[in-house]
N, C-alpha and C positions, 0 to 999 in steps of 0.2 A: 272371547269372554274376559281374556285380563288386559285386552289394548287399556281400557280405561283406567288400570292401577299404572301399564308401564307407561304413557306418553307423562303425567304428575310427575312422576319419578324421574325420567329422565328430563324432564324442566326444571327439577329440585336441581339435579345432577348440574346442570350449566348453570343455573343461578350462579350454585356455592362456586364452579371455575372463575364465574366473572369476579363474582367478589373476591375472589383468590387473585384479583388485579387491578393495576392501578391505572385508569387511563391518561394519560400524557395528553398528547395532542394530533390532530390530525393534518398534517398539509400536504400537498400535492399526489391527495389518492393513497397516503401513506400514512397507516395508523401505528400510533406511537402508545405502547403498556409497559406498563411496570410489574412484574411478580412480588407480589409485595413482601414473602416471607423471605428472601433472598436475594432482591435486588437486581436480576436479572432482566433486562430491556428487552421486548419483543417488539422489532417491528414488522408489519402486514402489510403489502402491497398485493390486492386482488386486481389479475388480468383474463380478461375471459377469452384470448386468443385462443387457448389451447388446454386440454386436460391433461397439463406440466405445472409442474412448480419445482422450484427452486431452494433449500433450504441452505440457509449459510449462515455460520456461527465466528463471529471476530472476536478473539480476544485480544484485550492491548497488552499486548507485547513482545516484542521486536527486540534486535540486535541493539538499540536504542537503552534496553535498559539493564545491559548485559555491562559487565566489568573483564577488565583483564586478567586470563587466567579462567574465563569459564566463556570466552565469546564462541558464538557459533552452536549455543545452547538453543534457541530460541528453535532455529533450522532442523537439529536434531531433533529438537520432540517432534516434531512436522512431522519426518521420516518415522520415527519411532509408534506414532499413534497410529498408524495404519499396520502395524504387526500386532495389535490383539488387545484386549479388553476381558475384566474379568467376565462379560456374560458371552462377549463375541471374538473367539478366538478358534485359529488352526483346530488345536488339539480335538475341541467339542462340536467340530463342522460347523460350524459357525462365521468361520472367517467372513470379517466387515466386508472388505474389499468384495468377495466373490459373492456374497449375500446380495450389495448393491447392485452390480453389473449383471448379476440375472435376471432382476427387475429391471436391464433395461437404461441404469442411472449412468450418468458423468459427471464422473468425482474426480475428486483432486484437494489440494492442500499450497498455501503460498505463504510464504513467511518474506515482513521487510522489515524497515528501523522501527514503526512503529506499531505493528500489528502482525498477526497471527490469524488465516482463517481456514475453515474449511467447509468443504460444501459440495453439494449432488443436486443433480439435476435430473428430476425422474418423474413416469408417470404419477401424477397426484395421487393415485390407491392404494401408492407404498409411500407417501411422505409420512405414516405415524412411524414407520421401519427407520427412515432417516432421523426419524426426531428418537426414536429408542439409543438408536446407534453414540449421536452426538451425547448423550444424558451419558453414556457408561463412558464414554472417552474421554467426558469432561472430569470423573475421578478415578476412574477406573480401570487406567492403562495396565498394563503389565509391568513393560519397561524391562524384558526380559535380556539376560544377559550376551543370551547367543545373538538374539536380533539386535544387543546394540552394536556387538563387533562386527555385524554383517554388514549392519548400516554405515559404521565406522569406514570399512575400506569402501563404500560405494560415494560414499559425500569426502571422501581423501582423493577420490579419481574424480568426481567434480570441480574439487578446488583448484585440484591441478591443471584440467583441462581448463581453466579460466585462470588460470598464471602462467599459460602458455599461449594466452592471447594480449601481446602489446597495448592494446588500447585498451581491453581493462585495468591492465596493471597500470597504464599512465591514469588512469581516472583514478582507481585507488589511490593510487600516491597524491594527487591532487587531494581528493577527497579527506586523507587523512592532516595533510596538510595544512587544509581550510580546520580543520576539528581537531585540535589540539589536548582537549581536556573533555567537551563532551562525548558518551559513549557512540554518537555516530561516526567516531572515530575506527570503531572497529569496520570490518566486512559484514556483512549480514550472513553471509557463510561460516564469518569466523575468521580467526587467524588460525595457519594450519597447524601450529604447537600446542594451541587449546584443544584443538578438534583430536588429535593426535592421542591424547593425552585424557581426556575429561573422564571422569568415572562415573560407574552409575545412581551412587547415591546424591555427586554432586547435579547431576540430570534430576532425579527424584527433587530433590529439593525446591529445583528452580520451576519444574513441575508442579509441587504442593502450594507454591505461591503464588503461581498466576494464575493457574485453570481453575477459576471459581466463578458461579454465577455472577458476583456483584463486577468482575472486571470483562464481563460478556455481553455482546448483543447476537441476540439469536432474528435472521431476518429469515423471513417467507415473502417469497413471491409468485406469483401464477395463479391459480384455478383454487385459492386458497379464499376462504373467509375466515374471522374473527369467532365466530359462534364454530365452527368448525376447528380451527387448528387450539382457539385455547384451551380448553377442555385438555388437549392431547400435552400440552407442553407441562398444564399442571402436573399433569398424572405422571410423567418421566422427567422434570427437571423438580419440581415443588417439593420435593423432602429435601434435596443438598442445600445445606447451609451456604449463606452467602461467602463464609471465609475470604472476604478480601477488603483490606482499607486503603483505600485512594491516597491517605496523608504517608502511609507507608513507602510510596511508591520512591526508589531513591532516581529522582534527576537532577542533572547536573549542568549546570548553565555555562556556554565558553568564551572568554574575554573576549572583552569589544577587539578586535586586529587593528590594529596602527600602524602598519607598514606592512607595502606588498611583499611578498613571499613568490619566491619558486623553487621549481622543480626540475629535474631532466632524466632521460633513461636513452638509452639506444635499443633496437631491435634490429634481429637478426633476418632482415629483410627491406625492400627498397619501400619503405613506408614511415612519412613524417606526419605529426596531427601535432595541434594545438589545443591547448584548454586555456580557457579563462574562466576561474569561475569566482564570483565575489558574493561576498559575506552578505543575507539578504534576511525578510521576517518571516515567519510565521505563520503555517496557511489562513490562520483565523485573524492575520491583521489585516488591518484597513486599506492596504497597498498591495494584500498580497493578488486582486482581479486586474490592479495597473501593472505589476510585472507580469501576469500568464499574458495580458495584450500585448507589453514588448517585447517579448519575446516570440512571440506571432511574426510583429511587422519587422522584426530585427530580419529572423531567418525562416519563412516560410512558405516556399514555394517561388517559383522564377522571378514576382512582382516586387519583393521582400526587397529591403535593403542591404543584405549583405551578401544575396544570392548574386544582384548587380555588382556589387563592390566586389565581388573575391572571386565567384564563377563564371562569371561574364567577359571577365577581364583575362582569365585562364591561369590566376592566385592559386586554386581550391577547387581541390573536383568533387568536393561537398563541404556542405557546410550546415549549421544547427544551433537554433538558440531557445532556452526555456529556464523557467523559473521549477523549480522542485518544492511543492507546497508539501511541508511536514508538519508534525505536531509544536517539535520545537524549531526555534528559527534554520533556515535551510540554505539552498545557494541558491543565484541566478549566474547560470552559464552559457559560454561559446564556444562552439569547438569547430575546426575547420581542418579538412583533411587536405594535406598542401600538394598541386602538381610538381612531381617530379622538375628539380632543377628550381624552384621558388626556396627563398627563405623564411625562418622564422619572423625574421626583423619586418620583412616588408609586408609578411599577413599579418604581425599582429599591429603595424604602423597603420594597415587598412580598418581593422577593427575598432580601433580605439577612432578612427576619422569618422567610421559610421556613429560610433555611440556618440561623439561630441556634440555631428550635426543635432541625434534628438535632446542631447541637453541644451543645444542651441536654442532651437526655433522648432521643437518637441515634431509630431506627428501630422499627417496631413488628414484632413475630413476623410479621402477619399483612403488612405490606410487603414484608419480605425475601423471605416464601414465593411472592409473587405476583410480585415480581421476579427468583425465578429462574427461577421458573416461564417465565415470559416471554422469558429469554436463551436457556433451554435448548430453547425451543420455534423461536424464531429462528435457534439456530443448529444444529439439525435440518434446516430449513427451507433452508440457504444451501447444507446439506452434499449438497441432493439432486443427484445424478448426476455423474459426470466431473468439468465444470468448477468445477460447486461445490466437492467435493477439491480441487483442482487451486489454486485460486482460495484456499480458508482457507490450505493450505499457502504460497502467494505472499506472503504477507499475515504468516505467522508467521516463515516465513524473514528478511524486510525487521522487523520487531521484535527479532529476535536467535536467534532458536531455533524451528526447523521442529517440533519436541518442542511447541509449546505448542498448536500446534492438535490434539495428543493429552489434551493436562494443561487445560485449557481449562475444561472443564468443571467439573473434580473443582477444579479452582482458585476457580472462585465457587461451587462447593458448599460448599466448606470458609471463606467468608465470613463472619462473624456479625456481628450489631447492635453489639458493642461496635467489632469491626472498622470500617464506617461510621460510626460515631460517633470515632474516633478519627481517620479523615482526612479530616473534614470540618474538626474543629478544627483540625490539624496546615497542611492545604492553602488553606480556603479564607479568609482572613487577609485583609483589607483589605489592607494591606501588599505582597502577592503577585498585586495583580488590576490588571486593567487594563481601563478601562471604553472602551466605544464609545456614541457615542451618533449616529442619524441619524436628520434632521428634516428637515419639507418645505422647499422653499425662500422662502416667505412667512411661515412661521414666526419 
């Protein structure tokens, strides 16, 4: 007798959701909204493998936009927002964490330089629970003082156990090195006298400033549709205010390098590595698909040229090359893990011969093809299921444009030899690098 008032009613009901949004654009399967009271970007990718979806919320910001004297802020809220919320906490049984995992979800939370996410992966019947959940974490934390000291000793025994491994701390040093003046200069952990040290208000603070719709994208992926999930996102994200201005955001830009730089450390073990890593652009620049190919055909896999140059020859009983595509300009580095009895001099005398030749006489046809080959196979392989989407989307968001994990490909297809021969020369410049070296401690 009343289906005929309620089906009006609930078609009035998704109208006003839709209108409650702004639609962007659509490409590669992947629909792009806007919430329009707040700012808030939602994007939709529906996959009909399975009744799973994926929810995952990035906000920008990272270690990246941290200053000295509160680094290792960004890492702590991570930690921190999985201990309670004002509607989903211990005390009112409620707890997020145990709420999630009895439906089933895998959750988790990752913090780098330029982004912040978090995200569950669960049967689609509880993704409005995921989408309640995120709404209250985004203002809602607690931030309570017993869980920040608990968290405190538990990310002081993380730090520690990863400055008690050599080759991070030699990349640290590098890394810090190359970054002089911008904030990638910190760890994304932190430095342990911040971490040591930070107070709750100054957490709260850094807290009130980023966690707001306009500096978030909230993605779904799986068994989801648009007429299905918007509805749900109005209803628990569409009152908070957008609270965030983009022109606010403080970065800091670091001097062109003009002269190489190094580094050195000893460890207390029979273990030498090398870094090179030189001053490069931008994941959204125009070069940044010809350095991820050179750094493909530099060092990947036994066909590569530096796996001949350095492993073959019994130099290097590994070796690795890649470009690091960030929001702001990044590095392109080499790192080689030297045999026992080799030195510094003659691996990096080897390196620098392989990079001349592609500044010489750039890449060969038959390179290129086995190096895309190889991306495109790879990054097939990351895209499988839910979180893989979910996960390249996080990743191209925090670079500057969710659009690129669509253009991605067609970006290093459209690659050519001259292209890596042109920013080999341009990039990798004595001038613009900065060497690490570590050796044993009797050495």
């Amino acid at each position: 007798m009343h289906l005929g008032r309620i089906l009006p009613l609930a078609e009035t009901a998704l109208m006003s959701s839709f209108r409650a949004f702004t639609f962007e654009e659509s490409i590669g399967g992947i629909e792009a909204w806007h919430l329009d009271f707040n700012g808030l970007r939602v994007l939709i990718a529906p996959q009909t493998i399975a009744p799973v979806a994926t929810v995952n919320i990035t906000y920008l910001v990272g270690s990246g936009d941290e200053q000295k004297g509160h680094t290792g802020a960004t890492h702590y809220l991570e930690h921190l927002l999985f201990k309670g919320t004002r509607r989903f906490n211990r005390a009112a049984g409620t707890d997020l964490t145990r709420l999630l995992q009895r439906v089933g979800a895998s959750i988790n939370a990752t913090t780098s330089m330029d982004r912040t996410n978090y995200y569950a992966t669960l049967p689609v019947r509880y993704l409005e629970l995921a989408l309640e959940i995120e709404a209250d974490r985004m203002r809602n934390a607690v931030l309570a003082e017993e869980d920040m000291e608990a968290e405190r000793t538990v990310i002081l025994n993380e730090l520690d156990g990863l400055l008690n491994d050599p080759m991070y701390k030699l990349f640290r040093r590098v890394w810090s090195a190359v970054f002089t003046t911008h904030p990638y200069h910190h760890p994304v952990i932190g430095w342990r006298e911040d971490v040591a040290q930070v107070s709750r208000r100054a957490l709260k603070l850094f807290y009130d400033r980023y966690y707001w719709p306009a500096n978030a994208t909230l993605t779904m992926v799986g068994a989801v549709e648009s007429d299905r999930v918007l509805p749900l996102v109005r209803q628990y994200f569409g009152s908070i205010p957008s609270g965030f201005d983009e022109a606010e955001r403080p970065r800091m830009s670091e001097p062109l390098q003009e002269s190489e730089r190094r580094v050195s450390m000893k460890a207390p073990m029979n273990l030498s590595v090398q870094i090179m890593a030189y001053r490069a652009c931008e994941a959204l620049h125009k070069d940044a698909p010809a350095l991820v190919m050179l750094g493909r055909i530099l060092a990947s896999g036994r066909n590569s040229r530096l796996w001949g140059r350095l492993t073959d020859t019994g130099l290097a009983a590994q070796v690795n090359a890649g470009f690091m595509p960030l929001r702001d300009p990044g590095i392109f580095s080499v790192m080689a893990v030297l045999v026992p009895g080799r030195s510094h001099e003659e691996i990096e005398a080897a390196i620098e011969e392989s990079i001349r030749a592609i500044q010489m006489s750039g890449p060969t046809e038959v390179e290129m093809a086995r190096a895309k080959a190889q991306l495109i196979a790879h990054e097939a392989f990351a895209r499988d299921g839910s979180y893989g989407v979910a996960s390249g989307l996080n990743e191209s968001i925090a670079m500057g444009a969710w659009q690129l994990f669509t253009t991605g490909r067609q970006r290093l297809e459209e690659v050519t030899c001259e292209d890596v021969q042109r920013v080999a020369r341009e990039f990798l410049q004595p001038q613009y690098r900065t060497v690490g070296w570590l050796s044993p401690a009797d050495s």
